[in-house]
C-alpha positions in Angstrom: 25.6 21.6 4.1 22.4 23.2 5.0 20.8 19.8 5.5 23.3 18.4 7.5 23.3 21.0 9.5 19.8 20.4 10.6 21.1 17.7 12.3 22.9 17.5 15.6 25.7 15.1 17.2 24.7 11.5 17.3 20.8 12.3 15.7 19.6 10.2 12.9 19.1 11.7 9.5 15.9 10.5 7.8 17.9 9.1 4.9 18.4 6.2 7.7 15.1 5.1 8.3 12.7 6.8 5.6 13.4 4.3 2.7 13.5 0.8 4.7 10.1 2.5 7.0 8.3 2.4 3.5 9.6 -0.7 2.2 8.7 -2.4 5.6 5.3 -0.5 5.3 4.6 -2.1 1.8 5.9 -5.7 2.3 3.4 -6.6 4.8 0.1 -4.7 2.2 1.3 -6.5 -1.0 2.0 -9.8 0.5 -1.3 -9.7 1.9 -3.3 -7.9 -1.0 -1.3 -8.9 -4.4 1.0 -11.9 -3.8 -1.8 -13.6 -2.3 -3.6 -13.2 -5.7 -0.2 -14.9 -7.3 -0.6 -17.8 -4.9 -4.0 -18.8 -4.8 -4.5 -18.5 -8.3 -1.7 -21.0 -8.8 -2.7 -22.8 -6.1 -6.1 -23.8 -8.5 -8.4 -21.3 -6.9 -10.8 -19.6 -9.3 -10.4 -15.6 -10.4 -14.2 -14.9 -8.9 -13.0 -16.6 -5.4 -9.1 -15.4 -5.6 -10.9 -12.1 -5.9 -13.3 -11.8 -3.7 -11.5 -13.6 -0.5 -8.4 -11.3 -1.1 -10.3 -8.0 -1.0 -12.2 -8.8 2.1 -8.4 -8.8 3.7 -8.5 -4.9 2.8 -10.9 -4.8 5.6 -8.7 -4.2 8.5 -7.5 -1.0 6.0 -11.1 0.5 5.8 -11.9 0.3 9.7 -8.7 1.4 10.8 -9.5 4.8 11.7 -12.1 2.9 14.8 -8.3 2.3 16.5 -6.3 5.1 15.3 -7.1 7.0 17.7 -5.7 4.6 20.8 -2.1 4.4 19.0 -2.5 8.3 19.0 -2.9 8.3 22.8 -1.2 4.6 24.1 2.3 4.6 24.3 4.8 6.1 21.4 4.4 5.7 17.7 7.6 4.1 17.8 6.6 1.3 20.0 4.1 0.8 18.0 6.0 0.3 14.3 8.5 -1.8 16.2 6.0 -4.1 17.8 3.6 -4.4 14.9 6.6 -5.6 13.0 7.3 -8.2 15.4 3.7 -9.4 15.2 3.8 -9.6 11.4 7.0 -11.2 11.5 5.8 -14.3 13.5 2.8 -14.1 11.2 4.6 -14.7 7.7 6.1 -18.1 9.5 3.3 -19.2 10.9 1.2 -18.3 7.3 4.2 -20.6 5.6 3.3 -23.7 7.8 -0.3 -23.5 7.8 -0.4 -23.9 3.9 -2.5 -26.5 2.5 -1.4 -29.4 0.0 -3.7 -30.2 -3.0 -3.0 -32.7 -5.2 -1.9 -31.2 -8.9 -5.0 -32.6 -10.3 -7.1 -30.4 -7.6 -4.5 -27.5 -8.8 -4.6 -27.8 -12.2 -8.5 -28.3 -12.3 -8.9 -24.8 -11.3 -11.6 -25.1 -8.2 -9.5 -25.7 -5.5 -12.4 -25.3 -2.7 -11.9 -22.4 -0.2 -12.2 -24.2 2.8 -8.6 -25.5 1.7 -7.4 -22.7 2.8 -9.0 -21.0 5.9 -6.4 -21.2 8.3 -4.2 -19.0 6.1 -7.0 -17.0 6.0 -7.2 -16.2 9.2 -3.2 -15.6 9.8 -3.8 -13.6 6.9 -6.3 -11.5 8.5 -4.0 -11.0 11.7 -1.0 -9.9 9.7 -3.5 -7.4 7.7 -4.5 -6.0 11.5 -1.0 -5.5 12.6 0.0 -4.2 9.3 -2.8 -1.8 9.2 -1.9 -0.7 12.8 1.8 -0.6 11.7 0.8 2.1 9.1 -1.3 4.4 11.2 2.3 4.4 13.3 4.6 5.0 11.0 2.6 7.6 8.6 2.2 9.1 12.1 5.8 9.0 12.6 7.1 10.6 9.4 4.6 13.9 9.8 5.9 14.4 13.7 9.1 13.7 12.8 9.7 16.2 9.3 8.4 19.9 9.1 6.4 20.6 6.2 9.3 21.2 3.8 10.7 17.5 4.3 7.6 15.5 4.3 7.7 17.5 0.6 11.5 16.7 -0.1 11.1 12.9 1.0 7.5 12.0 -0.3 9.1 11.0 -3.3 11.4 9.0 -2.0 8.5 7.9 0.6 6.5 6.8 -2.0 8.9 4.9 -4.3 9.9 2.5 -1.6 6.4 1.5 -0.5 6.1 1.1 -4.4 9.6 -0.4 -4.8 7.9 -3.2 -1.7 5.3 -4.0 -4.6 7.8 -4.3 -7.1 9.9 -6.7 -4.7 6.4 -8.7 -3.9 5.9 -8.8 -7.6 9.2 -9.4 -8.9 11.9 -11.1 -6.4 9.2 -13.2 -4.4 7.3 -14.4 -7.6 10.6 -15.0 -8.9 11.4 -16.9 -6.6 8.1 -19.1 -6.0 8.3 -19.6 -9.9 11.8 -21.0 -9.5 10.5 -23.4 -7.1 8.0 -24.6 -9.1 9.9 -25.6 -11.6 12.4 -26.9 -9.5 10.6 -28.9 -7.6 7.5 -29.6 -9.4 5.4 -29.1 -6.1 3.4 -25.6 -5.8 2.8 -25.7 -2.4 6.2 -26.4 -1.1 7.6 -23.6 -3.5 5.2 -20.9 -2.0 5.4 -22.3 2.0 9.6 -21.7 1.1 8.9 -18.5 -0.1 6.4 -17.5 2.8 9.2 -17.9 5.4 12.0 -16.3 3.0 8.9 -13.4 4.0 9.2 -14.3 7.7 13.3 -14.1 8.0 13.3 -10.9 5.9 10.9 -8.8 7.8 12.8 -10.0 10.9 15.6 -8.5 9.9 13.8 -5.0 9.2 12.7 -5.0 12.9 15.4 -5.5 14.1 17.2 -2.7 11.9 14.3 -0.4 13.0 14.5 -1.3 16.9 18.0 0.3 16.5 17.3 2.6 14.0 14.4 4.8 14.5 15.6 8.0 16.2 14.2 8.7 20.6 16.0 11.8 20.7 14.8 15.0 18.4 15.5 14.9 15.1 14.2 18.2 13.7 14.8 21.5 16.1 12.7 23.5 13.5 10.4 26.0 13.7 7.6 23.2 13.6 6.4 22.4 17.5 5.0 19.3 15.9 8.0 18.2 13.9 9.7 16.2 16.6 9.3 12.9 18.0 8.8 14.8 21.5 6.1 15.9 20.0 4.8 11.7 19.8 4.0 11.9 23.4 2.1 15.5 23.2 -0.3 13.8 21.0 -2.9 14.1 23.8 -3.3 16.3 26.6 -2.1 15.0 30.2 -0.1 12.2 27.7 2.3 12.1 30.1 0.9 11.3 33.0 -1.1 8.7 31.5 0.1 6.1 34.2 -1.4 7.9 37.5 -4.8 8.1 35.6 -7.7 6.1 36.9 -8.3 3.2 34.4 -12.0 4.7 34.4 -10.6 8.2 33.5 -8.4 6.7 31.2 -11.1 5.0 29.1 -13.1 8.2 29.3 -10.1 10.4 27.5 -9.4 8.0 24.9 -13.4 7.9 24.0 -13.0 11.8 24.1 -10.4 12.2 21.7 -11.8 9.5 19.6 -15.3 11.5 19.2 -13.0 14.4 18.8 -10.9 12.8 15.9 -14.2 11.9 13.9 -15.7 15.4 14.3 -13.2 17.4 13.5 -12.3 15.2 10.3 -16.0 15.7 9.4 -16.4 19.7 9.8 -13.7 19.9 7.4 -14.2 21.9 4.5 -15.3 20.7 1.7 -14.7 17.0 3.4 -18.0 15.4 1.0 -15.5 16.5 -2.2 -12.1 14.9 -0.5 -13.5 11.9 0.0 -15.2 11.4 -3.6 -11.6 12.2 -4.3 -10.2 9.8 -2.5 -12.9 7.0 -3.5 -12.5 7.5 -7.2 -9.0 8.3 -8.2 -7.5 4.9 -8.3 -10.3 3.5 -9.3 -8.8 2.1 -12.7 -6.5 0.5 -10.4 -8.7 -1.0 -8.3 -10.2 -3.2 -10.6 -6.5 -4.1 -12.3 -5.0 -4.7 -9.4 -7.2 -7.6 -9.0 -7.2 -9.5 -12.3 -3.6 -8.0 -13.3 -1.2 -11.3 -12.3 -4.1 -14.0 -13.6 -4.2 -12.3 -16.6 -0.2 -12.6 -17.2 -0.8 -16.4 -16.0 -4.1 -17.3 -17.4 -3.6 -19.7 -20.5 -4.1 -17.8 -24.0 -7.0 -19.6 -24.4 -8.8 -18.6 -22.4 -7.7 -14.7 -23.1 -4.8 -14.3 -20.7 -0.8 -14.2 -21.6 0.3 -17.8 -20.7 3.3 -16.7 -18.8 5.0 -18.7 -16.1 5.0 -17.8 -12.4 8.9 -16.6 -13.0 8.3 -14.7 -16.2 5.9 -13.0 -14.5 8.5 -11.9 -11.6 11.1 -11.0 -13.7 9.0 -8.7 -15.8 8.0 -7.0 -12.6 11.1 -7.0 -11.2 13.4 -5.6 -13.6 11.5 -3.4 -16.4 9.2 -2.6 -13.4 11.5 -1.6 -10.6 13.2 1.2 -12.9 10.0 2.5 -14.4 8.3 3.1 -11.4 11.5 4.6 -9.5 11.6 6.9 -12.4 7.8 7.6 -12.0 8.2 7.9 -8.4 11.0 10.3 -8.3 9.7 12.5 -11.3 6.6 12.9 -9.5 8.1 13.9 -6.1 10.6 16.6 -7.9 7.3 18.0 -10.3 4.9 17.9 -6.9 7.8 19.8 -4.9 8.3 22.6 -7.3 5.3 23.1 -9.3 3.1 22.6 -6.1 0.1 19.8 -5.9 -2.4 21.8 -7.8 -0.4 22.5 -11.1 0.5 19.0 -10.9 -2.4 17.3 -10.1 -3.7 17.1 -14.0 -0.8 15.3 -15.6 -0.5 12.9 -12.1 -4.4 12.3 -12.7 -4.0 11.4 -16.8 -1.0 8.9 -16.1 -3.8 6.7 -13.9 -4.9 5.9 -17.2 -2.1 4.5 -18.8 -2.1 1.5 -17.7 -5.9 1.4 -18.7 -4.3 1.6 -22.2 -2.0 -1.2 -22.2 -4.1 -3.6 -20.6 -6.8 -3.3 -23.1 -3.6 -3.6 -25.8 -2.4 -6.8 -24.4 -5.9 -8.3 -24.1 -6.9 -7.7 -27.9 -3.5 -9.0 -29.6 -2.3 -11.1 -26.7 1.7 -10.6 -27.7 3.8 -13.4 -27.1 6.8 -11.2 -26.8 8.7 -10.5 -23.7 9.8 -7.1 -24.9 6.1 -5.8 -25.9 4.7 -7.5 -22.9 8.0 -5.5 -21.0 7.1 -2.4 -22.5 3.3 -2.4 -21.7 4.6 -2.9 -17.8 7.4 0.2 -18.1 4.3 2.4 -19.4 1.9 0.7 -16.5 4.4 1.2 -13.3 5.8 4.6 -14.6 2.2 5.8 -14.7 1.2 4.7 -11.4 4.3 6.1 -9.6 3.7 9.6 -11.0 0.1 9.6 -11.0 0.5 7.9 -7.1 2.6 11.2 -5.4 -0.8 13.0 -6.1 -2.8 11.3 -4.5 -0.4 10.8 -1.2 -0.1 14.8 -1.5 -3.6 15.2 -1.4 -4.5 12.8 1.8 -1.2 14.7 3.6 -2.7 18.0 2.6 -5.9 17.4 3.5 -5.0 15.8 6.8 -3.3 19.0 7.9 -4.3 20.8 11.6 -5.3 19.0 14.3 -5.2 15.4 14.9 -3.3 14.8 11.9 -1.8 11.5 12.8 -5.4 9.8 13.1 -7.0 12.4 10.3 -4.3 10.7 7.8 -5.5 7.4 9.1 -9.1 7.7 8.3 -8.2 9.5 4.7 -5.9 5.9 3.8 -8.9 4.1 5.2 -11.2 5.5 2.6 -8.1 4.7 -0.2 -8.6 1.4 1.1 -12.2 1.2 0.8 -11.6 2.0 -2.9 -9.6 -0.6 -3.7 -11.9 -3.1 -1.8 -15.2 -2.7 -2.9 -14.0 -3.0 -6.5 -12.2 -5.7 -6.2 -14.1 -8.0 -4.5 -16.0 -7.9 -7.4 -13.2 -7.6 -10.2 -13.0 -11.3 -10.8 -16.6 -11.9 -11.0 -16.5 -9.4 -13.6 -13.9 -11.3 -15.4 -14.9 -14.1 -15.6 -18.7 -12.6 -17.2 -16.8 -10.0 -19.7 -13.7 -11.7 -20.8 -10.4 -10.0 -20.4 -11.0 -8.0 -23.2 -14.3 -7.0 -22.1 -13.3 -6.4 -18.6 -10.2 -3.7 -19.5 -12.5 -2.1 -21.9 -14.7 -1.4 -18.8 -11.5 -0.7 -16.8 -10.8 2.6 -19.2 -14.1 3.6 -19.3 -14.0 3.7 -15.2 -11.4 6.0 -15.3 -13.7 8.8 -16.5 -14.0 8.6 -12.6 -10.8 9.6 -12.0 -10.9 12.7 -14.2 -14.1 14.1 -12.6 -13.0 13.7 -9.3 -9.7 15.8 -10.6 -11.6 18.5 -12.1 -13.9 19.0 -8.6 -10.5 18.5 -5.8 -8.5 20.9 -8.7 -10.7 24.1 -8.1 -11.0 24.2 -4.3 -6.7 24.0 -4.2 -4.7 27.0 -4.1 -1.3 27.4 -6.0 1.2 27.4 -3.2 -1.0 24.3 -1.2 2.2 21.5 -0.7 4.4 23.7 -2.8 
């Protein structure tokens, strides 16, 4: 009752748009970033090339923060998740037709030349702008919108949606690319189907969210920030924006851009932070990368031999519920034991999946139901250790500025995940997959130190 009553006639409850915001956050990132990976790799590109052409679209991620500040001050945050989602929309369809069509003997020789595929490329790269836009927007959004007490109760369910999006990417979509494989014997024609199934679902999430999203206050608390009004107080003189001289416009925005850096940069102990946010997922940086071509390289080679649904369906079912469970686990142990008592266990689940990897390169199982279980341990990891980390940036990203501040502390997440793996299937493919997961556990002695060094400088009630 308390809840509800936080809530006035005809205002949206963040039950309503919280969930499918996240899930239209992640679709975009993983289609770009991971199911790329699934279909190049079976479209007979090599893991050094897949690799390194699918961590340069992280890119856009890493330089974000050099336009966060102009959604901060042009127009609402609102506008901006609704129009970003229109751009990415278009993008998915025109991605589906600009596929290219080797011949299977091109395919199934392995060195399908890049060039193949530069066009897709670059729609690629325009859907990774908007979609990095789209989440300086929306993580904007959420912290206007909820006090400090709801961005707690709903990171959980935050983050296991955007994680659920991967789990979709990885599961329903693969599934259904591997379906049409089979079915049709052509790769190409099963993956420009399931590019535009992409398209027509993403176009029904903007249109959801053009309704959706509340205009009106949601929150009356105590918070001056915690209200959409506050979206157009972002900037001083915000509202009168369109009597400004276009020179005195482009002078303001300049101004709060300087001010956005400095003011991230005179933070304490900023140096630390960032290590922090470099080095924690760095396990999953490299996995991330050479994860789905292990699970569909051939056992001879050291991979699983799984098909392109197998691969789906483990992801989808085993890895939906374990990662919910993660997820929520690590929302309710982050709310009530507070970020710094729960930053140690969150920080050792990173490396379980570290563990099963190296498990399933050595004895390469045949079995669904090992193969099943090593994914439960892998996705329940990474949605508890996850909630950590996005405490941590939203914590750290507290005072002023803390739309843009967020922006440039997921910008540095990004650059982790790039720089790694660019380089992941190079690695690969000069270790072995054995080799390479052994070096995958020993980098998440990274992780740890990083823990130990963020740990000491928290206090006990910080995102309690």
């Amino acid at each position: 009752m308390k809840e509800k009553a936080a809530y006035g006639r005809g205002e949206i409850s963040p039950w309503a748009w919280v969930s499918t915001l996240y899930f239209a956050e992640g679709i975009p990132y993983f289609i770009v970033n991971t199911i790329s990976v699934i279909m190049f790799k079976n479209m007979g590109m090599s893991n050094g090339d897949v690799a390194m052409y699918t961590g340069l679209l992280y890119l856009p991620w890493v330089i974000k923060p050099l336009w966060s500040p102009f959604v901060d001050i042009i127009r609402t945050k609102r506008w901006w998740v609704v129009a970003m989602q229109v751009v990415m929309s278009v993008a998915f369809a025109l991605a589906a037709f600009s596929l290219p069509h080797p011949s299977p003997e091109v395919i199934e020789g392995g060195h399908t030349p890049v060039s193949l595929f530069s066009v897709t490329l670059v729609i690629f790269w325009i859907a990774a702008f908007a979609s990095a836009t789209h989440d300086i927007a929306a993580d904007g959004y959420y912290m206007l919108v909820l006090d400090s007490r709801r961005q707690s109760l709903f990171v959980g369910i935050r983050s296991t949606f955007y994680r659920l999006a991967s789990i979709f990417g990885q599961g329903v979509l693969v599934v259904i690319a591997g379906i049409l494989e089979t079915r049709t014997g052509d790769i190409p024609r099963a993956w420009f189907i399931t590019m535009l199934i992409c398209a027509v679902l993403f176009a029904c999430l903007t249109l959801y969210h053009s309704f959706i999203l509340p205009k009106e206050n949601l929150s009356r608390s105590a918070d001056p920030d915690a209200s959409p009004e506050a979206d157009v107080r972002t900037c001083p003189g915000r509202t009168h924006v369109s009597v400004r001289s276009m020179s005195g416009r482009v002078v303001g925005i300049f101004r709060e851009f300087g001010r956005t850096f400095a003011t991230f940069f005179k933070k304490r102990h900023v140096w630390i932070a960032i290590l922090f946010m470099l080095l924690y997922r760095l396990p999953e940086a490299f996995l991330l990368k050479m994860m789905n071509p292990f699970l569909l390289d051939p056992e001879d080679i050291g991979g699983l031999g799984l098909s392109t649904e197998n691969v789906g369906i483990v992801y989808g079912t085993v890895g939906v519920a374990a990662l919910t469970i993660g997820g929520i686990i690590g929302g309710i142990a982050a709310s009530r034991l507070g970020l710094k008592r729960s930053l140690w266990p969150m920080a050792l689940s990173m490396t379980l999946p570290c563990l099963t990897f190296v498990y399933l390169s050595m004895f390469q199982p045949h079995s669904i139901l090992v193969i099943s279980l090593c994914v439960l341990i892998e996705q329940f990891g990474y949605g508890f250790g996850f909630t950590a980390y996005m405490l941590y940036m939203m914590h750290f990203s507290e005072g002023e500025f803390k739309t843009s501040h967020y922006s440039i502390c997921t910008a540095f997440m990004a650059l982790s995940m790039m720089l790694p793996g660019m380089v992941a299937g190079y690695l690969q493919e000069w270790l072995g997959y054995t080799g390479f997961f052994w070096m995958v556990m020993a980098s998440c002695l990274a992780t740890l130190a990083v823990t130990v060094s963020v740990r000491r400088l928290l206090r006990p009630d910080d995102m309690h």
